[in-house]
C-alpha positions as CSV (number, residue, x, y, z in Angstrom):
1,X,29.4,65.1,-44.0
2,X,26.1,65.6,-45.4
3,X,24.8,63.1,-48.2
4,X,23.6,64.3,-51.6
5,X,21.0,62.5,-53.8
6,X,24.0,61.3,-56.0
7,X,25.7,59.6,-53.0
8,X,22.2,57.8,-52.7
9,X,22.6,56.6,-56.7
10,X,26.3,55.5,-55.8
11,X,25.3,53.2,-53.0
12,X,22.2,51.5,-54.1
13,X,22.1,48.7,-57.2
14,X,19.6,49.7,-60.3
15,X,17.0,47.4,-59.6
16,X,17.1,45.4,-62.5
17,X,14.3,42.7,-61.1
18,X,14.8,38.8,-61.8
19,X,12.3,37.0,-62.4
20,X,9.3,36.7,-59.5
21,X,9.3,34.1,-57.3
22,X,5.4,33.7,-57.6
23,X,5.3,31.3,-54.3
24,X,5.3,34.4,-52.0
25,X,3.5,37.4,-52.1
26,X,5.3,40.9,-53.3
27,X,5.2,44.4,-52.4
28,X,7.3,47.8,-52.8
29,X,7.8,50.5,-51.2
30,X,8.9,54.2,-52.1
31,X,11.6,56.3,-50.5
32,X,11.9,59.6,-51.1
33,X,14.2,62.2,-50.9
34,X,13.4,65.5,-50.7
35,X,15.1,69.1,-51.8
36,X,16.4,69.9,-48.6
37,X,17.6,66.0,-47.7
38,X,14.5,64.8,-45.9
39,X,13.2,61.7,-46.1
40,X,9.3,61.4,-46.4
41,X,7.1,59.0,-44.4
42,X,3.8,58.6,-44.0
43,X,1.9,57.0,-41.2
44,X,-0.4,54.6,-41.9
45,X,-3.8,55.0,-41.3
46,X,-5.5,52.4,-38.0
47,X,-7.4,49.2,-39.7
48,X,-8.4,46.2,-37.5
49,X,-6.6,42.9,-39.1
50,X,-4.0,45.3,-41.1
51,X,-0.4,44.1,-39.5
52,X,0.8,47.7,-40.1
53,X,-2.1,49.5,-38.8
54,X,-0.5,53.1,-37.8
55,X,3.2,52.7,-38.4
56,X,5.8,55.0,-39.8
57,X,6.4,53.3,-43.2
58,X,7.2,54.0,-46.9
59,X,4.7,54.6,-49.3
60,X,4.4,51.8,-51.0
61,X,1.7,48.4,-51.3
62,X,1.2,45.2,-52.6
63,X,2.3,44.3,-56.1
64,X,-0.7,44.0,-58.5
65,X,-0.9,41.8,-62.0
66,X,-1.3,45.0,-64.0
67,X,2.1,46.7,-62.7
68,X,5.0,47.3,-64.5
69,X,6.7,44.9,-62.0
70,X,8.3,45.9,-58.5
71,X,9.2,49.5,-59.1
72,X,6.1,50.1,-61.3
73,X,4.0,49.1,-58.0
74,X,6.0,51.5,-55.9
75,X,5.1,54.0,-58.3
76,X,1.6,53.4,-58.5
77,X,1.4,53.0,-54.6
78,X,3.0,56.2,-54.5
79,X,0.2,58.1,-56.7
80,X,-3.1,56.0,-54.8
81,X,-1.7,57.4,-51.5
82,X,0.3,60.4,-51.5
83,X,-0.9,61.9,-55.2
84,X,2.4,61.9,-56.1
85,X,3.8,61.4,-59.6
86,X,7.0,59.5,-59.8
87,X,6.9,58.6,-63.5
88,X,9.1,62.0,-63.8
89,X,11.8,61.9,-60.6
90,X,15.0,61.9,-60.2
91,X,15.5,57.5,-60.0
92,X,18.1,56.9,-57.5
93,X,18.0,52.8,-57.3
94,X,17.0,50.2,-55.4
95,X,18.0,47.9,-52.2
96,X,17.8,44.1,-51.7
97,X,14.5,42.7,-51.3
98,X,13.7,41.7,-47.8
99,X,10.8,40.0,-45.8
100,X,9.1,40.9,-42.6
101,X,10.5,38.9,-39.4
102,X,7.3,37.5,-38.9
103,X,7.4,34.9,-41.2
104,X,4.7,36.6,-43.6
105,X,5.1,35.0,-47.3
106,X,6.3,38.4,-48.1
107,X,9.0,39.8,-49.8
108,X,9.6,43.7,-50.5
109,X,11.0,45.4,-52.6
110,X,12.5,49.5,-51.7
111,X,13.2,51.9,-54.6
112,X,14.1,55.7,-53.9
113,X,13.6,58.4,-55.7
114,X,15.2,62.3,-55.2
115,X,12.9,65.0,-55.6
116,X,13.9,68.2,-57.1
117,X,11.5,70.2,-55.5
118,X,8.4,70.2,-53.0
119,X,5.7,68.0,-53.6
120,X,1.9,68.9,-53.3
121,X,0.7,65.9,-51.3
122,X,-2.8,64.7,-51.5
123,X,-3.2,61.7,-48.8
124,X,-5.6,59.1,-49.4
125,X,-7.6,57.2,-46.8
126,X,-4.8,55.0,-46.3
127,X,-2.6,57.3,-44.9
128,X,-3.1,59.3,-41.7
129,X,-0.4,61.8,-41.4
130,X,3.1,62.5,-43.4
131,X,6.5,63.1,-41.4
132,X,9.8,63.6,-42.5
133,X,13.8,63.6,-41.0
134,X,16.8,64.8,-42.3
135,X,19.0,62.1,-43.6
136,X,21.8,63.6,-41.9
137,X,20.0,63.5,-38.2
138,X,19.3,59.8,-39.1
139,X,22.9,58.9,-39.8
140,X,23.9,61.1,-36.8
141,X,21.6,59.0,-34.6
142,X,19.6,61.5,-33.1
143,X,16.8,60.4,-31.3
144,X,17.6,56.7,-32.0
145,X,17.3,54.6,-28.9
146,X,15.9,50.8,-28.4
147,X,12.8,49.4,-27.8
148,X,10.8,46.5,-26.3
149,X,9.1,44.1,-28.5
150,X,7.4,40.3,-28.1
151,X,6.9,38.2,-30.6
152,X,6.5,34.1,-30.7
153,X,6.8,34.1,-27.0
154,X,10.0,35.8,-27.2
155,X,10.9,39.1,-25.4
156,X,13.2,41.3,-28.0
157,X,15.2,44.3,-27.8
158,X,14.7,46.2,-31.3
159,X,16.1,49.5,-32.4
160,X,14.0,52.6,-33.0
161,X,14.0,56.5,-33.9
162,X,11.9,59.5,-32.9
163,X,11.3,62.0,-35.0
164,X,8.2,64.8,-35.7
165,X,6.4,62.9,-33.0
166,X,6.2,59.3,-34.6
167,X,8.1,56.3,-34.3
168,X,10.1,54.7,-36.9
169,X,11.3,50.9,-36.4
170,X,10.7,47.4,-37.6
171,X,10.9,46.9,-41.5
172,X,10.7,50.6,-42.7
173,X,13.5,51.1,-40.1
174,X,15.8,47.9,-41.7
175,X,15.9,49.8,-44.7
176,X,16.3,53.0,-43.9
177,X,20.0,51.8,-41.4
178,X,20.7,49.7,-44.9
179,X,20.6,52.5,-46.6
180,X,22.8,54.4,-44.0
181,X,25.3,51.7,-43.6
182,X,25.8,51.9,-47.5
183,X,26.0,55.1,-47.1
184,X,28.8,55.6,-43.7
185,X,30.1,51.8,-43.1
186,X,29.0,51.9,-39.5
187,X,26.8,49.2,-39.0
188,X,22.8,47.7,-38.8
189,X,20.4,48.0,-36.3
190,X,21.3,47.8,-32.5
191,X,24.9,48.7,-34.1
192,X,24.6,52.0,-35.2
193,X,25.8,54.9,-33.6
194,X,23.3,57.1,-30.9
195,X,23.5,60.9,-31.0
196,X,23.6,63.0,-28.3
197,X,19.6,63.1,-28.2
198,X,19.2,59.4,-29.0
């Protein structure tokens, strides 16, 4: 069954942010739905010493002391990077705040917008390419497989997806199947269903 923007609204809480807890760093992240169901990502652009040099991510950044808050920073992210203007979309909600499994004092914070129609992107130098996936393939499974991954001296199995020539997985991938398991019940990570391509 195909999911609408307003079965996005119905699964996710509004975001109503408590107060910061100022002894970890924040940041927030944008997801974005598009007319035809899409999901937009961008891929980051290759920095030495950035952690997410070149993945598939959100838009989205650090939280800065001028921001209206969490979501305002998603917003503003949004605009530095993309040229996007979400001060007028379609607000769908937000998702729990999570941190990265690698310890970092982080803690982000994912808000998603619907857009009713096509935006003109204008990618900063942060950003190196834009790709986008049907919501519908993603809670399908297609292309979703597993991965390799070492970390602390630890060899790891992780999930993935393909898609438009990119890879999606770590963070930006745990909220993406949180958002799916809102959205269908069947499950996180290494637990969701593979399609026939996956």
């Amino acid at each position: 069954m195909p999911f609408t923007a307003d079965d996005v609204r119905r699964v996710l809480g509004e975001g109503a942010a408590p107060p910061l807890d100022n002894t970890v760093k924040h940041a927030s992240i944008a997801a974005l739905l598009l007319p035809n169901r899409d999901l937009l990502f961008i891929r980051r652009a290759e920095h030495p010493g950035d952690p997410w040099s070149g993945h598939v991510a959100f838009p989205g950044g650090r939280l800065e002391a001028h921001d209206d808050g969490p979501r305002g920073a998603a917003i503003r992210e949004t605009a530095e990077e993309i040229g996007l203007d979400l001060t007028t979309a379609n607000y769908l909600g937000a998702l729990p705040p999570l941190r990265p499994i690698s310890g970092m004092s982080l803690l982000v914070h994912p808000f998603a917008w619907a857009l009713d129609v096509e935006p003109d992107l204008h990618l900063n130098a942060e950003v190196q390419s834009v790709h986008r996936t049907s919501i519908d393939a993603l809670v399908e499974g297609h292309e979703r497989g597993e991965m390799p991954f070492s970390w602390a001296g630890q060899e790891l199995v992780l999930p993935r997806v393909d898609f438009d020539g990119v890879r999606l997985w770590g963070m930006t991938l745990r909220v993406v199947d949180e958002l799916l398991h809102r959205l269908d019940g069947r499950g996180l990570g290494l637990e969701r269903p593979r399609g026939k391509r996956g």
